[in-house]
N, C-alpha and C positions, 0 to 999 in steps of 0.2 A: 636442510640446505643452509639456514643461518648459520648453524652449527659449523660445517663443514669450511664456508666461507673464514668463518673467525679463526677458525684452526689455521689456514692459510696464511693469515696475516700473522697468528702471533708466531709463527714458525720461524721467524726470525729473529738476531737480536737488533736492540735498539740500536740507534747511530750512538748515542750518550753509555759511557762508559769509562772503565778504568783507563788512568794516564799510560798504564803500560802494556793496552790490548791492543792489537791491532785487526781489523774485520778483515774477510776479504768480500769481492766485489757484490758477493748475493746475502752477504750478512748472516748466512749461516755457519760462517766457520769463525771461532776466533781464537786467536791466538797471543799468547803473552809473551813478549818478545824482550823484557829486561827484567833483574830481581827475581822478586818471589812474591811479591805483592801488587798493589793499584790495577789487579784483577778482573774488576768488576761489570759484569753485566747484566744485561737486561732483556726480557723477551719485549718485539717491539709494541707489543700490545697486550689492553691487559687480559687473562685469563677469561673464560665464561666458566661458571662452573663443570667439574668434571675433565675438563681440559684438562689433559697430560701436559707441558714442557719438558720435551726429552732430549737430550746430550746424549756424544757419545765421546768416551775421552779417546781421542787421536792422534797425541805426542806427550810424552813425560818426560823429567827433566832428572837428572838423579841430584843429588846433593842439597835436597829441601827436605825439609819434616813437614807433615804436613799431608793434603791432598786436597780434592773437589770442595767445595761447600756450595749448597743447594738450599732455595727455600722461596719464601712469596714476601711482598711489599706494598704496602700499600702507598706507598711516594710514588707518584710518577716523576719519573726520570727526568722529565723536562722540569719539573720544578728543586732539582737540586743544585743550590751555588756552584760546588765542588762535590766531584763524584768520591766518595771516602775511599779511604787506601785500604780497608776492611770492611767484610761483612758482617767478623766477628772479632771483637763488639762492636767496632765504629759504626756501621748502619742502622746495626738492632739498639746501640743506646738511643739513635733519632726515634724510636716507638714506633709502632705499627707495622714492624720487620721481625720475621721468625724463618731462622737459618738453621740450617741441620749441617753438622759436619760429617761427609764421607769417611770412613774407616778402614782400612784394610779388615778387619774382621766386621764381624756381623752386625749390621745397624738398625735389627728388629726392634720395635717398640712393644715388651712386653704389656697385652690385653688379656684380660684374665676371663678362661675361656674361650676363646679363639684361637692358640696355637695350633694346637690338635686342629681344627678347621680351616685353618690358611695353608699347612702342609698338603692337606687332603685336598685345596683345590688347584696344586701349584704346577699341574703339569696340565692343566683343561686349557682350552682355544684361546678362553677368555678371560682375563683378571678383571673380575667382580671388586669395584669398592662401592659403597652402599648401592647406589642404583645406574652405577656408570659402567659399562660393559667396554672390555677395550682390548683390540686382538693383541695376545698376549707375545707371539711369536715375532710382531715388528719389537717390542721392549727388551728382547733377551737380545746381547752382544755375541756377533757372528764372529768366526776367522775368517783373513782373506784369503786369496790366489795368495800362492806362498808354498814354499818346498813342506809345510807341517800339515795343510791347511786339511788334508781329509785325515787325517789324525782328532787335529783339533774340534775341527765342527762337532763330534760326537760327544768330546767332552764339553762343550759348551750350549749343547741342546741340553743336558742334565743340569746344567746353571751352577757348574764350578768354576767358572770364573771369577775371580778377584772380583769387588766392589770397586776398586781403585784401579785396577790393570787397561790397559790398552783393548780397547773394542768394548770396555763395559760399557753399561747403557746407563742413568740414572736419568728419573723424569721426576717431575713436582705435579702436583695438582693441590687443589682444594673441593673437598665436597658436603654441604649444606647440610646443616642439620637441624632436625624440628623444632629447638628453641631458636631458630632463625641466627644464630652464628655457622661457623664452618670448620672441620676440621682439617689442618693440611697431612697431606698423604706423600710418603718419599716410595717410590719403584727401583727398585735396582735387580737388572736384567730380570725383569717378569717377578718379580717378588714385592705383596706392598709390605712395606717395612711398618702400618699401622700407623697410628693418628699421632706425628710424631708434637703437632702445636694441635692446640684447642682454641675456641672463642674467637676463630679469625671472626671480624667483618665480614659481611657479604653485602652493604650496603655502599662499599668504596670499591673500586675498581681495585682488582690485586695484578701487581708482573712479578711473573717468575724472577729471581735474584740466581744467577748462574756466579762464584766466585771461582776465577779461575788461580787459584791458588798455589805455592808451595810447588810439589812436585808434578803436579798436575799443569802441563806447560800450552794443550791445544785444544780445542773441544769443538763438536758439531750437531748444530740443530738435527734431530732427525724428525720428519715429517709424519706423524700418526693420522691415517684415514680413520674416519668414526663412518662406523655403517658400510655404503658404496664406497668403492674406491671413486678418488677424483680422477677427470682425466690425464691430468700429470703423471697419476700413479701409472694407468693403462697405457700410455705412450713410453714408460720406463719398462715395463714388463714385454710390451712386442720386441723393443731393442736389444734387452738381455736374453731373450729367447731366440733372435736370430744371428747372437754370435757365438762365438768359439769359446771363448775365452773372457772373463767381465774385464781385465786387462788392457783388449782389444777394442775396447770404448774410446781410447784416445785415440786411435787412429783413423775415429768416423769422421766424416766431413760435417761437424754439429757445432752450434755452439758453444763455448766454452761453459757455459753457468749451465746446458742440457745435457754436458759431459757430466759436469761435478755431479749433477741431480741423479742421472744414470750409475754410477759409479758408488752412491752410498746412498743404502735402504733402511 
């Protein structure tokens, strides 16, 4: 239940953020609205271990080099003068920030002995990182309603989708390890890419570091249930199962932020 609760909370991003984001009203979407840089955000709370922070990128920009960059911090946000115009390096030269840049190709962190074993568990319910179980099927990026979209769903249940493309998913975590430091883990659409930093902390509080970077122009919280689904989840599931159409969400008589919620899983 603690668990569950904090998931809740950090499923947003902070109010503190790059000069050129702008939120919208549930803090789960943001968006960069000038440039290609002063990107930067923050989930609003910090991680517990094992907690995923997961995005889903939901506009691109073309004419940038560049994409996503993802990672954990230990700066709480509220204690920054100035939010840096960079993750990489302007945040990570302040210490205690470890940022991973997204790639168009493959952002595995080769482990030796594991390949063979991460392959073999990549298409099971559940992505296993040490002792964190986490339904694997919320982390892979869906297609919408759309003239392609029963085409695509099938190739995107096989997880060929881009790391970088529109509907990808990328989530952060950290998970604790016996000499009492932690390792950070990057996900992209159900896949963990390995222990990409070492020797985090686990005695500071860590937030996710979302950079909305380069060609990467919108991105959005998505809400991972651990264990039971919350009732947020079960009150989104009755509503898409009594329409026609997931489309047809905006023509309920709901609120606007139990639209959004409804409308991206």
């Amino acid at each position: 239940a603690a668990m569950a609760a904090r998931c809740r909370l950090a499923a947003r991003f902070h109010h503190i953020h790059g000069a050129n984001i702008r939120l919208d009203a549930s803090h789960t979407q943001a968006t960069r609205v000038e440039s290609f840089a002063n990107g930067l955000c923050f989930s609003q709370e910090p991680l517990a271990p094992g907690q995923i922070f997961l995005v889903e990128i939901e506009e691109k920009e073309l004419g940038w080099c560049g994409h996503l960059r993802v990672g954990l911090t230990a700066h709480d946000p509220q204690s920054l003068e100035v939010v840096p115009e960079y993750s990489l390096p302007d945040l990570v030269n302040m210490g205690d920030t470890w940022v991973f840049a997204i790639t168009r190709n493959h952002n595995r962190v080769a482990v030796e002995g594991e390949e063979g074993q991460a392959r073999g568990r990549r298409w099971e319910p559940f992505l296993l990182i040490a002792r964190v179980r986490i339904p694997r099927d919320t982390l892979v990026g869906r297609s919408r309603p759309g003239r392609y979209s029963h085409i695509l769903d099938d190739l995107y249940k096989m997880n060929v989708l881009p790391a970088t493309a529109r509907r990808s998913r990328i989530g952060v975590l950290y998970a604790p390890q016996p000499d009492g430091t932690a390792d950070m883990h990057i996900v992209v659409n159900g896949e963990d890419m390995g222990p990409s930093a070492k020797g985090l902390p686990t005695t500071r509080p860590l937030y996710a570091v979302v950079d909305v970077f380069a060609s990467t122009k919108s991105v959005r919280v998505i809400p991972v249930d651990y264990g039971f689904p919350s009732l947020q989840t079960l009150c989104r599931l009755v509503i898409q199962k009594h329409i026609v159409h997931r489309l047809a969400i905006n023509g309920l008589d709901l609120p606007p932020l139990l639209k959004s919620f409804c409308q991206h899983e």
